[in-house]
N, CA and C atoms as an extended XYZ file, in Angstrom:
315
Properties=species:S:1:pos:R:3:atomname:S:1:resname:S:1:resid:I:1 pbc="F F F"
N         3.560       -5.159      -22.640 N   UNK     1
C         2.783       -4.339      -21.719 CA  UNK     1
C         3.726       -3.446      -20.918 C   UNK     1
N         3.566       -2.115      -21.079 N   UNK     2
C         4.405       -1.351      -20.160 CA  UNK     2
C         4.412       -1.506      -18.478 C   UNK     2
N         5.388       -0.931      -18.361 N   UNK     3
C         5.573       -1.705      -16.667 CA  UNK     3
C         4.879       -0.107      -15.950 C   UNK     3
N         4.398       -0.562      -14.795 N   UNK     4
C         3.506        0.655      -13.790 CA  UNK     4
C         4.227        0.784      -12.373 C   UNK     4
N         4.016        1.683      -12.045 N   UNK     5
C         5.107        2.339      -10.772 CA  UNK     5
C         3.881        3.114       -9.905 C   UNK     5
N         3.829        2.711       -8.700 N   UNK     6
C         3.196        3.128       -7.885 CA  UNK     6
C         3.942        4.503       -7.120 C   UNK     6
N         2.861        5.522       -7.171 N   UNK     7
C         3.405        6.694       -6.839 CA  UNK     7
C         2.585        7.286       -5.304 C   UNK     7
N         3.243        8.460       -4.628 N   UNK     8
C         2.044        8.643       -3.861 CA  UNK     8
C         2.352       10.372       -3.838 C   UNK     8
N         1.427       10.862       -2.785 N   UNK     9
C         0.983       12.280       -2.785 CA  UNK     9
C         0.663       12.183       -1.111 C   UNK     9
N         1.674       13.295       -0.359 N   UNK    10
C         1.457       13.736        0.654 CA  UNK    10
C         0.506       14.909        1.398 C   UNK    10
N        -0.699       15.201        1.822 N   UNK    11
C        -0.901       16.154        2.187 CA  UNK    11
C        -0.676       16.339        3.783 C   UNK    11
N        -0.321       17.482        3.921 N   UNK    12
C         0.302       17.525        5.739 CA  UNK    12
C        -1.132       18.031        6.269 C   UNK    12
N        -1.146       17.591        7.598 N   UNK    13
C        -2.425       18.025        8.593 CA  UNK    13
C        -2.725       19.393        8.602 C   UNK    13
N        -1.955       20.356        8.449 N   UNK    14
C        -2.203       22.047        8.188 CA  UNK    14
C        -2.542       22.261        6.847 C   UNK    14
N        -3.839       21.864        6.419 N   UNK    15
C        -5.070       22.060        5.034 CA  UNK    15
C        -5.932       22.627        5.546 C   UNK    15
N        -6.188       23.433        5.539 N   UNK    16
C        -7.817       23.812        5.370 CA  UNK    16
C        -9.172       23.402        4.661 C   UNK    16
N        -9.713       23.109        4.890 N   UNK    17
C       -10.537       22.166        4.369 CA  UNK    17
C       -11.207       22.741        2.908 C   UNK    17
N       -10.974       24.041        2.305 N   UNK    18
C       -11.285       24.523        0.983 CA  UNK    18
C       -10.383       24.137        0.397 C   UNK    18
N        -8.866       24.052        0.765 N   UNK    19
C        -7.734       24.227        0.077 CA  UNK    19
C        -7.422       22.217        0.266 C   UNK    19
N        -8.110       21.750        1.376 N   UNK    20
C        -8.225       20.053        0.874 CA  UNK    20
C        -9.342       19.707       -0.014 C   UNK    20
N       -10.234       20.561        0.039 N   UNK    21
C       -11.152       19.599       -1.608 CA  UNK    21
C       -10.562       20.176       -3.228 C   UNK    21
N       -10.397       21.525       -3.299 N   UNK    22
C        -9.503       22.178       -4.551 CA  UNK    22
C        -8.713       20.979       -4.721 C   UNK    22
N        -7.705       20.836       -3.526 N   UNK    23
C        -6.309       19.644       -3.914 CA  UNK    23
C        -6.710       18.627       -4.527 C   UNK    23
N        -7.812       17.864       -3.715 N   UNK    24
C        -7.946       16.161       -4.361 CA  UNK    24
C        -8.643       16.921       -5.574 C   UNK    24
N        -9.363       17.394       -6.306 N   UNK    25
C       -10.512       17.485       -7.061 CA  UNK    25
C        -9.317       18.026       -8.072 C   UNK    25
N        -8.091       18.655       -7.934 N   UNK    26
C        -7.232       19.159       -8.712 CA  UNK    26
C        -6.611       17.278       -9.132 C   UNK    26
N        -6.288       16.628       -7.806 N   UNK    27
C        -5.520       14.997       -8.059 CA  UNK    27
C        -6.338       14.272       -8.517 C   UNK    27
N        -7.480       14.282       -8.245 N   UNK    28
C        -8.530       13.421       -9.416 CA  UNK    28
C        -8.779       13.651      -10.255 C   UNK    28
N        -8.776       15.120      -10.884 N   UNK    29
C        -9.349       15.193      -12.749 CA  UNK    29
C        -7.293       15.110      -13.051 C   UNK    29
N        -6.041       14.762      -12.671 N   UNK    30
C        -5.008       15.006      -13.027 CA  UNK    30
C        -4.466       13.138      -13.109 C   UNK    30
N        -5.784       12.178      -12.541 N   UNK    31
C        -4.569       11.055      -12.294 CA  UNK    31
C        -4.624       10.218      -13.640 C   UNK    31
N        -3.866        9.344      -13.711 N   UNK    32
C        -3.882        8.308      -15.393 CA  UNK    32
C        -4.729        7.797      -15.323 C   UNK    32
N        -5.188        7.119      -16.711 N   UNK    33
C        -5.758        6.063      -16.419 CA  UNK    33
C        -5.548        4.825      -16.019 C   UNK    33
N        -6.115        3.900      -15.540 N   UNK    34
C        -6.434        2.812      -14.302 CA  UNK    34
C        -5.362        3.406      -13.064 C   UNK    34
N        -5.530        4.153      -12.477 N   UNK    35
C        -4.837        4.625      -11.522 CA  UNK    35
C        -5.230        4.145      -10.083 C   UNK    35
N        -6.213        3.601      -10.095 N   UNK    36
C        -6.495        2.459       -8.693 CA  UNK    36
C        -5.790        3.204       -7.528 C   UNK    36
N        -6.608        4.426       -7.166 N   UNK    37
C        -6.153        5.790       -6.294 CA  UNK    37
C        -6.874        5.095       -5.053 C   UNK    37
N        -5.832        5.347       -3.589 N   UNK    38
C        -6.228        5.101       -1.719 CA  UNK    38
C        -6.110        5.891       -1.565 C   UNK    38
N        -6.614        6.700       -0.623 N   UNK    39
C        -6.539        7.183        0.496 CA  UNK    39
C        -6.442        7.169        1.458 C   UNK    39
N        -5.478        7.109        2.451 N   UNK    40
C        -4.877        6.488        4.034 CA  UNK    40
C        -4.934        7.798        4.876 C   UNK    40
N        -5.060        7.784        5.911 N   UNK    41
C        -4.190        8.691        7.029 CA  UNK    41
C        -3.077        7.878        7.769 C   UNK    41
N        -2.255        8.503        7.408 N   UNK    42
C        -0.852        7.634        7.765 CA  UNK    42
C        -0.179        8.584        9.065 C   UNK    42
N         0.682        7.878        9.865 N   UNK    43
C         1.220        8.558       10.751 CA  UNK    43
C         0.927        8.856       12.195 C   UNK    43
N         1.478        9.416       13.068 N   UNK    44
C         0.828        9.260       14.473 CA  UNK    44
C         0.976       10.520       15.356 C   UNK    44
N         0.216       10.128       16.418 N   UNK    45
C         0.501       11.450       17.297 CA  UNK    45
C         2.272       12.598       17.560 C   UNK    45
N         3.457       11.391       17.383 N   UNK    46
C         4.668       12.042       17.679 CA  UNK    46
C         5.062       12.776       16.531 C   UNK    46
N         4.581       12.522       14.653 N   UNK    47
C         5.654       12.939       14.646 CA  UNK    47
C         4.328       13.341       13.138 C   UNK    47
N         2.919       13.281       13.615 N   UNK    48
C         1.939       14.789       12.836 CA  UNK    48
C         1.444       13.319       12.232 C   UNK    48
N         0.221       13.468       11.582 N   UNK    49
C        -0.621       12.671       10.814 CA  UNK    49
C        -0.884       13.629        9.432 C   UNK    49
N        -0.781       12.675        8.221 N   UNK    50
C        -1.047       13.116        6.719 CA  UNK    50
C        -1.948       12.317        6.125 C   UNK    50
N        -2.522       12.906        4.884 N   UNK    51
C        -3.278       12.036        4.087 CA  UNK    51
C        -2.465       11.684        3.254 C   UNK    51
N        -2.527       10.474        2.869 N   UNK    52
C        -1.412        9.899        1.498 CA  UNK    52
C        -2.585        9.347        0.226 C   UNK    52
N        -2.261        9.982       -0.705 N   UNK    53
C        -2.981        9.475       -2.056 CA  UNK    53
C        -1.647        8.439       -2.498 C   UNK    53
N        -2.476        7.043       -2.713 N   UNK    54
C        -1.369        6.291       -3.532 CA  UNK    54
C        -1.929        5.774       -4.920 C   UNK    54
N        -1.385        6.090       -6.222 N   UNK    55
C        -2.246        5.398       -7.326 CA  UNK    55
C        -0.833        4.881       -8.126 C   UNK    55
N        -1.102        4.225       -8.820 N   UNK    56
C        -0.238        3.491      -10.354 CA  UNK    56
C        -0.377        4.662      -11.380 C   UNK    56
N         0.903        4.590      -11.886 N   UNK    57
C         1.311        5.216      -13.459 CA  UNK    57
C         2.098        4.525      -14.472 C   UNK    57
N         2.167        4.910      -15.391 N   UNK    58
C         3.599        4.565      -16.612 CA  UNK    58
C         4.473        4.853      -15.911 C   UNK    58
N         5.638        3.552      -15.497 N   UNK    59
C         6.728        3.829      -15.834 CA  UNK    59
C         7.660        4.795      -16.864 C   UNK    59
N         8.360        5.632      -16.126 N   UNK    60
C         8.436        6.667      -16.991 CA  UNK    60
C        10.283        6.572      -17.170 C   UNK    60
N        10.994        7.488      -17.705 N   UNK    61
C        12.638        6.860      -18.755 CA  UNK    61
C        13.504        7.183      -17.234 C   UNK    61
N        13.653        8.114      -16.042 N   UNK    62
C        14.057        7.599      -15.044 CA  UNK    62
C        13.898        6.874      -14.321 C   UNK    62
N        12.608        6.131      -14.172 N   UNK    63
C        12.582        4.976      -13.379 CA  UNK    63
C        13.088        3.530      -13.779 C   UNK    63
N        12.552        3.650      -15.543 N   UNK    64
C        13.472        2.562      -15.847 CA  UNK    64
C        14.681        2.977      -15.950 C   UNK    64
N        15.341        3.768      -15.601 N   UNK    65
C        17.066        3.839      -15.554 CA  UNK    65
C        17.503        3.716      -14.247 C   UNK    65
N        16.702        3.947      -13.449 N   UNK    66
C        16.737        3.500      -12.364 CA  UNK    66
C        16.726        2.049      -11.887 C   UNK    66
N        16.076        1.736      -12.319 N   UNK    67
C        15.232        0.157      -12.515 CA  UNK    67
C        16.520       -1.194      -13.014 C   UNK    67
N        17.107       -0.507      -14.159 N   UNK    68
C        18.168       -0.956      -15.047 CA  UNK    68
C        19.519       -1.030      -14.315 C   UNK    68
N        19.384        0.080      -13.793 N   UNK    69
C        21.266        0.627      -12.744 CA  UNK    69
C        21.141       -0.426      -11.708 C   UNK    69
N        19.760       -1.016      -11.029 N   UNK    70
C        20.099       -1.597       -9.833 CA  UNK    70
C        19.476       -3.238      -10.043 C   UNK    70
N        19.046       -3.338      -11.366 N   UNK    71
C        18.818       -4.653      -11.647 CA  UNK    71
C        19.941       -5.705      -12.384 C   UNK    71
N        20.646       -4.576      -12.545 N   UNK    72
C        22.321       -5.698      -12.952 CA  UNK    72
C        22.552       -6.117      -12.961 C   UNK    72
N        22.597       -6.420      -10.978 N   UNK    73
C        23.286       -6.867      -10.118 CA  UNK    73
C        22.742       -7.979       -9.685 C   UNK    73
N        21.310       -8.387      -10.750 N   UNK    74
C        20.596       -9.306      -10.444 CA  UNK    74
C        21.029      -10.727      -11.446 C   UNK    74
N        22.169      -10.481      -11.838 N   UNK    75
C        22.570      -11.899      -12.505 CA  UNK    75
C        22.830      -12.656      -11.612 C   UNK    75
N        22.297      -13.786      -11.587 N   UNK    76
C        22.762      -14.904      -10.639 CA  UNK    76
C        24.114      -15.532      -11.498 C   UNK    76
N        24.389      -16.215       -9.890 N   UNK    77
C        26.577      -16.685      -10.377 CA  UNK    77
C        25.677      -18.233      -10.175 C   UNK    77
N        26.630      -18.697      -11.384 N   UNK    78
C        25.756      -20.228      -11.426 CA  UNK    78
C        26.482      -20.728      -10.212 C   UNK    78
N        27.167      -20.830       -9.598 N   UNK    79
C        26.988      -21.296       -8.134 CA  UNK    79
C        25.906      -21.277       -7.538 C   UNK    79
N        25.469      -19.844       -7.050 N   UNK    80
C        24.483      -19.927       -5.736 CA  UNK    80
C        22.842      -20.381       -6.446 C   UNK    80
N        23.026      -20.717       -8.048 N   UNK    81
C        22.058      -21.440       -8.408 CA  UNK    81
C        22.199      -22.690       -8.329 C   UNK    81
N        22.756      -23.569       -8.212 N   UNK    82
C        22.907      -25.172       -7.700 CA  UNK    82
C        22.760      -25.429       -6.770 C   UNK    82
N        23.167      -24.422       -5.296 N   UNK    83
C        23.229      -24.367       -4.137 CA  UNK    83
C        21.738      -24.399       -3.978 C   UNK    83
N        21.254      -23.289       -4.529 N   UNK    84
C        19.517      -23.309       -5.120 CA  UNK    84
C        18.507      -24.658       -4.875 C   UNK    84
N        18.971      -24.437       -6.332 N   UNK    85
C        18.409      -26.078       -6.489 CA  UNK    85
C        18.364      -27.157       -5.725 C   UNK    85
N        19.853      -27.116       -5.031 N   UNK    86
C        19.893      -28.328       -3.902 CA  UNK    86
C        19.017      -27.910       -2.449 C   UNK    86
N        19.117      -26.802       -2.480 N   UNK    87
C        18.251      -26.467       -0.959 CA  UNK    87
C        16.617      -26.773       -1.558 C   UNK    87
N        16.225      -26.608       -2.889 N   UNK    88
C        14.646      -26.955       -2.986 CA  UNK    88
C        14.798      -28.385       -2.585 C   UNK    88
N        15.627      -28.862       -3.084 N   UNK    89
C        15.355      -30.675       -3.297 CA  UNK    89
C        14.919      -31.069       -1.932 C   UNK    89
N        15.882      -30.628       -0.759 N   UNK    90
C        15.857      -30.946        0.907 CA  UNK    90
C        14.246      -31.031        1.194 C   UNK    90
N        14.201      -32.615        1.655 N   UNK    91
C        12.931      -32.821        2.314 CA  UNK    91
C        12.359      -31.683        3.313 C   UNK    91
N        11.481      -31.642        3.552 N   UNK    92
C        11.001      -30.674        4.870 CA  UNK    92
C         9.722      -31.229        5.352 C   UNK    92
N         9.802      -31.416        6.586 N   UNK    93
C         8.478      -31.887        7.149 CA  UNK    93
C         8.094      -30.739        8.946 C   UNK    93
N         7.010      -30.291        8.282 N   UNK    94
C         6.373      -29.151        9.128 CA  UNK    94
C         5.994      -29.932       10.272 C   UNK    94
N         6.677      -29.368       11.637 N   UNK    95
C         5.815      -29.804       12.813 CA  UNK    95
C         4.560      -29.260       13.745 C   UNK    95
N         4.579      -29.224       13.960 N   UNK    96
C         2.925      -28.845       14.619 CA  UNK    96
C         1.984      -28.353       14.009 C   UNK    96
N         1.613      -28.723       12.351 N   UNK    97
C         0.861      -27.911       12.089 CA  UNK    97
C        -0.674      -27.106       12.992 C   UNK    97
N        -0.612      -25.780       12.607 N   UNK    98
C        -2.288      -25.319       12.779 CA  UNK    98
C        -2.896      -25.984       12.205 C   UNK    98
N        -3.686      -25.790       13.611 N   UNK    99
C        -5.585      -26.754       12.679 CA  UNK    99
C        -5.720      -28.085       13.244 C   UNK    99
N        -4.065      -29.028       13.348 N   UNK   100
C        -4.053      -30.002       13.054 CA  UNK   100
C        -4.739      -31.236       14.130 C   UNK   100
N        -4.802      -30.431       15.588 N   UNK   101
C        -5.356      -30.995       16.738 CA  UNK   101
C        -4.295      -31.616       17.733 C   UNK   101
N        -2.892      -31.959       16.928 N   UNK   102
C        -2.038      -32.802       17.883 CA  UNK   102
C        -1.228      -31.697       17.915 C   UNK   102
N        -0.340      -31.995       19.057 N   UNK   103
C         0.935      -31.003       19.070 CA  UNK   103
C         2.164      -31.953       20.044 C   UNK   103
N         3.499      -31.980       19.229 N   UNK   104
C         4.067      -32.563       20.254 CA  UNK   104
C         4.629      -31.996       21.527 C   UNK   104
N         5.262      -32.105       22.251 N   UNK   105
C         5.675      -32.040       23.611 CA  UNK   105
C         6.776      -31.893       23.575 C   UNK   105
């Protein structure tokens, strides 16, 4: 199964509202399929508010080279895998749980 990369699309608060329905109606007949497209207003009074379109695509040959260049580095050194292992083994007992009605002091 090919791998999917979530992408997004900025529009800045200076749209006009002909030139914001053209846009999405241009980003909706343009997105992939299963593209599972949001729409947010992101951002705040200091520094301007935007609409952000976020949908999924194909991974495409720079991202997996991208993907590849910085996943390298993801070999684990069989050291800090034993170290691993031994930190799962360590008992753990949660105190105060929520919910639970008691709490100590």
């Amino acid at each position: 199964m090919p791998r999917r990369v979530k992408d997004f699309i900025d529009i800045s608060e200076f749209t006009s509202l002909e030139e914001l329905i053209r846009y999405l109606n241009t980003i909706r007949d343009n997105l992939p399929e299963g593209h599972e497209a949001e729409l947010k207003i992101r951002g705040d009074d200091v520094f301007g508010r935007r609409l952000t379109i976020t949908y999924f695509r194909e991974q495409n040959l720079d991202d997996a080279e991208l993907e590849s260049k910085y996943s390298d580095g993801d070999q684990q050194d069989p050291k800090i895998e034993r170290l691993r292992r031994k930190l799962d083994d360590v008992p753990y007992e949660q105190e105060g749980r929520k919910g639970a009605g008691s709490r100590s002091a």
